[in-house]
C-alpha positions, 0 to 999 in steps of 0.5 A: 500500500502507500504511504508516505513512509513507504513512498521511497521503497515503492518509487525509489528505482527507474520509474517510466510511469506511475499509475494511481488507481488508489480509490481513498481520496487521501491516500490518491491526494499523497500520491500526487504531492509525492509524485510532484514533489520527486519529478515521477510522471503521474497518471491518475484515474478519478471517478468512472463508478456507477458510469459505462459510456467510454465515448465519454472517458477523457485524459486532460490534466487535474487542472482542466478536469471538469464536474468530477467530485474525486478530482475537486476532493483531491484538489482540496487536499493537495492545496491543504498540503501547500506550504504557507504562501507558495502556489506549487500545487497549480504546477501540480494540477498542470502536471498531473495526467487524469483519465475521467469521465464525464458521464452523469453517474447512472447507478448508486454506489454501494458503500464502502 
Protein backbone atom coordinates (compact mmCIF):
# COMPACT_ATOMS: atom_id res chain seq x y z
CA UNK A 1 0.00 0.00 0.00
CA UNK A 2 1.09 3.51 0.02
CA UNK A 3 2.13 5.54 2.01
CA UNK A 4 4.28 8.47 2.51
CA UNK A 5 6.82 6.07 4.62
CA UNK A 6 6.87 3.81 2.13
CA UNK A 7 6.92 6.09 -0.87
CA UNK A 8 10.79 5.98 -1.17
CA UNK A 9 10.77 1.57 -1.32
CA UNK A 10 7.69 1.87 -3.88
CA UNK A 11 9.01 4.65 -6.08
CA UNK A 12 12.55 4.84 -5.36
CA UNK A 13 14.01 2.64 -8.56
CA UNK A 14 13.88 3.82 -12.55
CA UNK A 15 10.44 4.61 -12.89
CA UNK A 16 8.66 5.36 -16.59
CA UNK A 17 5.46 5.96 -15.26
CA UNK A 18 3.07 5.61 -12.05
CA UNK A 19 -0.24 4.70 -12.49
CA UNK A 20 -2.62 5.55 -9.43
CA UNK A 21 -5.89 3.76 -9.41
CA UNK A 22 -5.89 4.16 -5.43
CA UNK A 23 -9.50 4.90 -4.51
CA UNK A 24 -9.17 6.51 -0.99
CA UNK A 25 -9.31 10.36 -1.60
CA UNK A 26 -6.26 10.99 0.89
CA UNK A 27 -4.33 8.18 0.01
CA UNK A 28 -4.85 9.38 -4.13
CA UNK A 29 -4.00 13.24 -2.66
CA UNK A 30 -0.26 11.87 -1.19
CA UNK A 31 0.45 10.01 -4.14
CA UNK A 32 0.14 13.07 -6.23
CA UNK A 33 2.24 15.71 -3.86
CA UNK A 34 4.92 12.75 -3.80
CA UNK A 35 4.87 12.10 -7.49
CA UNK A 36 5.07 16.05 -7.63
CA UNK A 37 7.41 16.78 -5.45
CA UNK A 38 10.12 13.60 -6.92
CA UNK A 39 9.84 14.69 -10.66
CA UNK A 40 7.72 10.88 -11.41
CA UNK A 41 5.38 11.24 -14.08
CA UNK A 42 1.51 10.55 -12.98
CA UNK A 43 -1.41 9.10 -14.32
CA UNK A 44 -4.18 9.24 -12.20
CA UNK A 45 -7.87 7.90 -12.50
CA UNK A 46 -10.64 9.75 -11.00
CA UNK A 47 -14.20 8.55 -10.97
CA UNK A 48 -15.78 6.26 -13.50
CA UNK A 49 -18.03 4.31 -10.52
CA UNK A 50 -21.88 3.88 -11.25
CA UNK A 51 -20.87 5.12 -15.30
CA UNK A 52 -20.47 2.99 -18.56
CA UNK A 53 -20.05 5.43 -21.77
CA UNK A 54 -16.37 5.20 -22.70
CA UNK A 55 -17.28 7.60 -25.51
CA UNK A 56 -17.05 9.82 -22.57
CA UNK A 57 -13.53 8.94 -20.79
CA UNK A 58 -11.17 11.73 -21.24
CA UNK A 59 -7.30 12.20 -20.27
CA UNK A 60 -6.57 16.12 -19.53
CA UNK A 61 -4.57 17.36 -16.86
CA UNK A 62 -6.08 17.81 -12.76
CA UNK A 63 -6.35 21.41 -13.93
CA UNK A 64 -8.57 21.09 -16.91
CA UNK A 65 -10.79 18.26 -15.38
CA UNK A 66 -14.34 19.27 -15.02
CA UNK A 67 -17.61 18.04 -12.90
CA UNK A 68 -15.67 15.44 -11.30
CA UNK A 69 -16.07 15.07 -7.26
CA UNK A 70 -12.86 12.92 -6.89
CA UNK A 71 -10.83 15.34 -8.84
CA UNK A 72 -12.31 18.77 -6.81
CA UNK A 73 -11.97 16.30 -3.19
CA UNK A 74 -8.16 15.53 -4.40
CA UNK A 75 -7.77 19.04 -5.23
CA UNK A 76 -8.62 20.16 -1.80
CA UNK A 77 -6.07 18.06 -0.29
CA UNK A 78 -3.32 18.76 -2.41
CA UNK A 79 -3.88 22.60 -1.60
CA UNK A 80 -4.23 21.67 2.12
CA UNK A 81 -0.68 20.14 1.69
CA UNK A 82 0.98 23.62 0.42
CA UNK A 83 3.21 25.08 2.11
CA UNK A 84 2.22 28.59 3.88
CA UNK A 85 2.36 31.43 0.97
CA UNK A 86 3.54 29.11 -2.10
CA UNK A 87 1.35 28.11 -5.10
CA UNK A 88 3.07 24.96 -6.46
CA UNK A 89 0.03 22.92 -6.28
CA UNK A 90 -1.15 24.99 -9.82
CA UNK A 91 2.10 23.49 -11.31
CA UNK A 92 0.57 20.32 -9.85
CA UNK A 93 -2.83 20.45 -11.17
CA UNK A 94 -0.86 21.35 -14.92
CA UNK A 95 1.47 18.35 -14.42
CA UNK A 96 -0.66 15.71 -13.01
CA UNK A 97 -2.48 13.49 -16.25
CA UNK A 98 -6.12 12.23 -15.10
CA UNK A 99 -8.12 9.83 -17.15
CA UNK A 100 -12.14 10.85 -16.05
CA UNK A 101 -15.38 10.54 -17.29
CA UNK A 102 -17.73 12.91 -17.95
CA UNK A 103 -20.62 10.82 -17.94
CA UNK A 104 -23.50 11.86 -15.15
CA UNK A 105 -23.27 8.69 -12.77
CA UNK A 106 -26.28 6.38 -13.98
CA UNK A 107 -26.38 3.79 -10.50
CA UNK A 108 -25.56 4.30 -6.91
CA UNK A 109 -22.52 3.24 -5.47
CA UNK A 110 -22.81 0.71 -2.70
CA UNK A 111 -20.97 1.81 0.32
CA UNK A 112 -17.57 1.11 1.39
Amino acid sequence: LFNAAAAAELLGGPVALVIDAIDDIATKAELQVHCFRAGLPLLSALGAGGKADCGCLHVAPLADVLGDPVASSVGKLVRAAEPAGGDWWRSLDQRVECVYSSEKQRVGLLPM
